[in-house]
N, C-alpha and C positions, 0 to 999 in steps of 0.2 A: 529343376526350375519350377516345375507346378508345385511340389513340396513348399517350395519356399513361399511362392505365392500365397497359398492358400494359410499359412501359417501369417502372413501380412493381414491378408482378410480379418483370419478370425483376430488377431490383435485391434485391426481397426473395427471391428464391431463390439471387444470389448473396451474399448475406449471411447465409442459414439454411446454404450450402455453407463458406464461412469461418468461420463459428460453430462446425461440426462437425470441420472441420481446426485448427482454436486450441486445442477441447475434446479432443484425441484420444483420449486415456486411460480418458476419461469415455464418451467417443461409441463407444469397443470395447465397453466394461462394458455399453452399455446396449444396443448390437444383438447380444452372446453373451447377453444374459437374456434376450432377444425367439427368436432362435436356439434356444436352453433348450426356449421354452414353448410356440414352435410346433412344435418336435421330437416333444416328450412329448405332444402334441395329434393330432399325426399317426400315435405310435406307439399312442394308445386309437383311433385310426380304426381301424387296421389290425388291432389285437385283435378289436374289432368286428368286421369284415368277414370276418375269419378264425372266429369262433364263429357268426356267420349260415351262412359256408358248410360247417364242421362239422354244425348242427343238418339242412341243408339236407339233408346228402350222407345222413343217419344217416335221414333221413325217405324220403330217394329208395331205398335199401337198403331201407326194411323192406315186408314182404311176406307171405303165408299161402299155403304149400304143404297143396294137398289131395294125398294120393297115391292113384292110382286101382290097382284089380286089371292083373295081369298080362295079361289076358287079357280086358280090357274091351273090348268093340266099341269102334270106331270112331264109329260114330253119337252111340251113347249117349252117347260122353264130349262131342263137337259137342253137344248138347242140355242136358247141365250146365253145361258152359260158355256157353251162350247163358241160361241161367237165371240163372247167377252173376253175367252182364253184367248184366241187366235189375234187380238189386239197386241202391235207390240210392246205398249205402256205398260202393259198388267204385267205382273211376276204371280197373282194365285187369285182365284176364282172358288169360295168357298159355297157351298148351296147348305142353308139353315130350314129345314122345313118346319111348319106350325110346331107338329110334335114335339122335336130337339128347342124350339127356343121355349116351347112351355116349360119344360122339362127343365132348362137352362136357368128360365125366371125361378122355376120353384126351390133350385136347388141355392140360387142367387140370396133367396129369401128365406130359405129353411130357417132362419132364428126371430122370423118375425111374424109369428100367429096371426096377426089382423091383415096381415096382404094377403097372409094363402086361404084366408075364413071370407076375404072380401073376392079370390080370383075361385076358389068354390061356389060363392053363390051366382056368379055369372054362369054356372052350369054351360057354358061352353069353352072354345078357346079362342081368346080376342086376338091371338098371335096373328100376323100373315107369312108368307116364305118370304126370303130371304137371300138376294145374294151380296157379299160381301168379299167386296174387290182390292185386292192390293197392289198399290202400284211399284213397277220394276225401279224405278228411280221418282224419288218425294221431290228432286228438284222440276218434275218435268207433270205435278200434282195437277197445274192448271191446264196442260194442254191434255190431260188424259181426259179432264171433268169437260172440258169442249167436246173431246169425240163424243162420251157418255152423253151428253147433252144433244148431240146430233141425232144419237141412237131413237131407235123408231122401233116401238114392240107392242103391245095391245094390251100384255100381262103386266107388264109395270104401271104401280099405282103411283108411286112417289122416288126420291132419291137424295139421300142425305150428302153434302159439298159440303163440309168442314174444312175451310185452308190452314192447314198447320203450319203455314210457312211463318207467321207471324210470332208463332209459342218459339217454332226453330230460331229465330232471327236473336230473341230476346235468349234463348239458353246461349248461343254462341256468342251474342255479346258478352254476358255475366261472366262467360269460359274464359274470353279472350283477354278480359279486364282483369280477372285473376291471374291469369296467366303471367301476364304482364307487371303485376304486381310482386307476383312471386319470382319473376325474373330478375327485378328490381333488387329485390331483399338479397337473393343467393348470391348477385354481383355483386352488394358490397360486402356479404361474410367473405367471396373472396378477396377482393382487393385488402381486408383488413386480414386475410388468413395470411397473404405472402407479406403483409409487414410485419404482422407478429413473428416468421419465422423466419424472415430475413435479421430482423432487430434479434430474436433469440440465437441465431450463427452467430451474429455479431459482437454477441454478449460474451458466448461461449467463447470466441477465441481470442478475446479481451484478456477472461481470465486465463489463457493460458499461454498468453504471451510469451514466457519464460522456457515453455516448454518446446513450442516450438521451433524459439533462435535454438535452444540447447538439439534440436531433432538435425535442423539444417546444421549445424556446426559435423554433428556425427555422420551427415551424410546422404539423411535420409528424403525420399523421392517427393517429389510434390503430390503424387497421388499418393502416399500414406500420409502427407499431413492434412489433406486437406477430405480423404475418404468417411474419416465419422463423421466429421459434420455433415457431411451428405448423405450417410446413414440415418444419423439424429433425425434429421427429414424422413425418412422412409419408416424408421420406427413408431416416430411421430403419427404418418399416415395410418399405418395398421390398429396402435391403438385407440385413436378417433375413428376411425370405422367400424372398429370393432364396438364401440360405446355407444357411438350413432345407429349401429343396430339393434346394441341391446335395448336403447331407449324407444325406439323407433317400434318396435313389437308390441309391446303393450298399447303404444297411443294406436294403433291400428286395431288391434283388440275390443277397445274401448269405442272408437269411432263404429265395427263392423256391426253390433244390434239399430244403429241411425240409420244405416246404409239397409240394412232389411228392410227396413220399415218401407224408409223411400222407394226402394225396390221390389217391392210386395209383389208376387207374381213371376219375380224373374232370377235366375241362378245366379247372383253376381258376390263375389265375396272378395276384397281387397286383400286379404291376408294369406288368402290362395291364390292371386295373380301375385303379388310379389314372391311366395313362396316357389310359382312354378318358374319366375322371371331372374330368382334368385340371383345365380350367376353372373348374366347380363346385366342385370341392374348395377350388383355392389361391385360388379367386377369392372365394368364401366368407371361408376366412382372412384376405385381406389386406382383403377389408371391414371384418371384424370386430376385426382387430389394429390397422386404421388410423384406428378409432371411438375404442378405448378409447385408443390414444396421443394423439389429438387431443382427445379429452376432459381426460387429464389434463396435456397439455400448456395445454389453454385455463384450466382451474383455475390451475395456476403462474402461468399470465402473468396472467389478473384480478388474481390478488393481491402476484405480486411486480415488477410494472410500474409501479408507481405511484408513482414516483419522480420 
């Protein structure tokens, strides 16, 4: 019994492979729109992935500089900063003293001879210390800069309140409008993917009308007649995924030295998250690409099999 089965199989898969070589023209048409749609699906991944790690990079950045007296103990400033720890808003408490930001400026400026010949003749160092406060959550930026503003210390000369919430506001609109754009596009490569492959079933067993009164007449099961065409779908799926990835590699290649750039500073590389994501990602797609072809391949054949 499984003998026979599986000798059914491979017949019906070498007849959804001849179906696809008879249909050529048809069978390009319909894995370039699968190609299309898993292209423009991959390129709203990548937007994605690239505005998560903008908003990311923009939250890891922000920060509140207190700047302390020139001539602050040592102690005292230890003791602020251990006070600034024990707030719950803060997630890090750094201490920058004159030395480290001189040292920081110089190195900031190593390629430009007239700042470090202009911070030389000051024959001293203009730096003051520094503490530099990170908050545990950027949504909660204003009530921490309230407490800071409560705070009461003798060694604090100044303190820098930069709200980042307005740069945040305007990246996650930009994300979300793309997003949505891109959600837009990939909804209709689908909706024209399942008519292309509906219409290409329907073509396919057009022409072989003949063949299949002749299959029913000798006996044969509705699930061997109507099996390749349900394969043709699944074939269909593999080799537009497969294309979709080939294509899809290099435009990421290409896109990876812009994303440096904008990323200067920070480990981020797009061809290494899909690479580590690989699986997940294409395997994801070709679930979901080889649901909706097999659906509307099953649709076409209910209704145009019945011959």
């Amino acid at each position: 019994m499984f003998t026979g089965f599986f000798i059914s199989a491979l017949r019906a898969v070498k007849f959804s492979l001849q179906d696809i070589a008879r249909n050529f023209w048809l069978s390009i048409v319909t894995i370039t729109i699968l190609v299309l749609a898993l292209f423009s699906i991959n390129i709203l991944l990548s937007v994605k992935i690239i505005s998560k790690s903008a908003i990311d990079s923009v939250r890891e950045k922000i920060d509140i500089n207190l700047y302390l007296k020139t001539d602050a103990p040592e102690d005292e400033i230890m003791a602020l900063r251990a006070q600034l720890s024990n707030l719950g808003l803060v997630k890090e408490v750094t201490y920058i003293s004159k030395t480290d930001a001189l040292e920081a400026f110089k190195e900031q400026h190593r390629n430009n001879p007239e700042v470090l010949m202009a911070l030389r003749e000051l024959n001293s160092n203009p730096f003051t210390p520094t503490l530099v406060i990170k908050p545990k959550n950027v949504e909660q930026y204003e009530e921490l800069i309230n407490s800071l503003n409560r705070l009461q210390s003798d060694i604090i000369e100044s303190k820098n309140f930069s709200n980042p919430k307005e740069m945040l506001n305007k990246i996650n609109s930009i994300a979300e409008k793309v997003n949505q754009a891109g959600i837009f596009v990939s909804l209709i490569f689908v909706v024209i993917t399942i008519l292309v492959v509906y219409n290409s079933i329907r073509v396919a067993i057009y022409t072989h009308q003949r063949e299949i009164r002749i299959m029913r007449l000798v006996g044969a099961s509705h699930w061997f007649i109507r099996a390749p065409y349900l394969i043709s779908s699944f074939v269909y799926t593999i080799i537009g995924l497969t294309l979709a990835i080939l294509l899809f590699y290099p435009f990421l290649s290409l896109l990876q030295p812009y994303l440096e750039v904008f990323f200067s500073g920070y480990n981020f590389n797009i061809v290494t998250y899909f690479n580590q994501n690989f699986n997940k990602i294409f395997g994801l797609e070709f679930l979901v690409a080889s649901l909706i072809n097999i659906v509307a391949s099953f649709v076409a054949v209910r209704k145009y099999s019945k011959v």
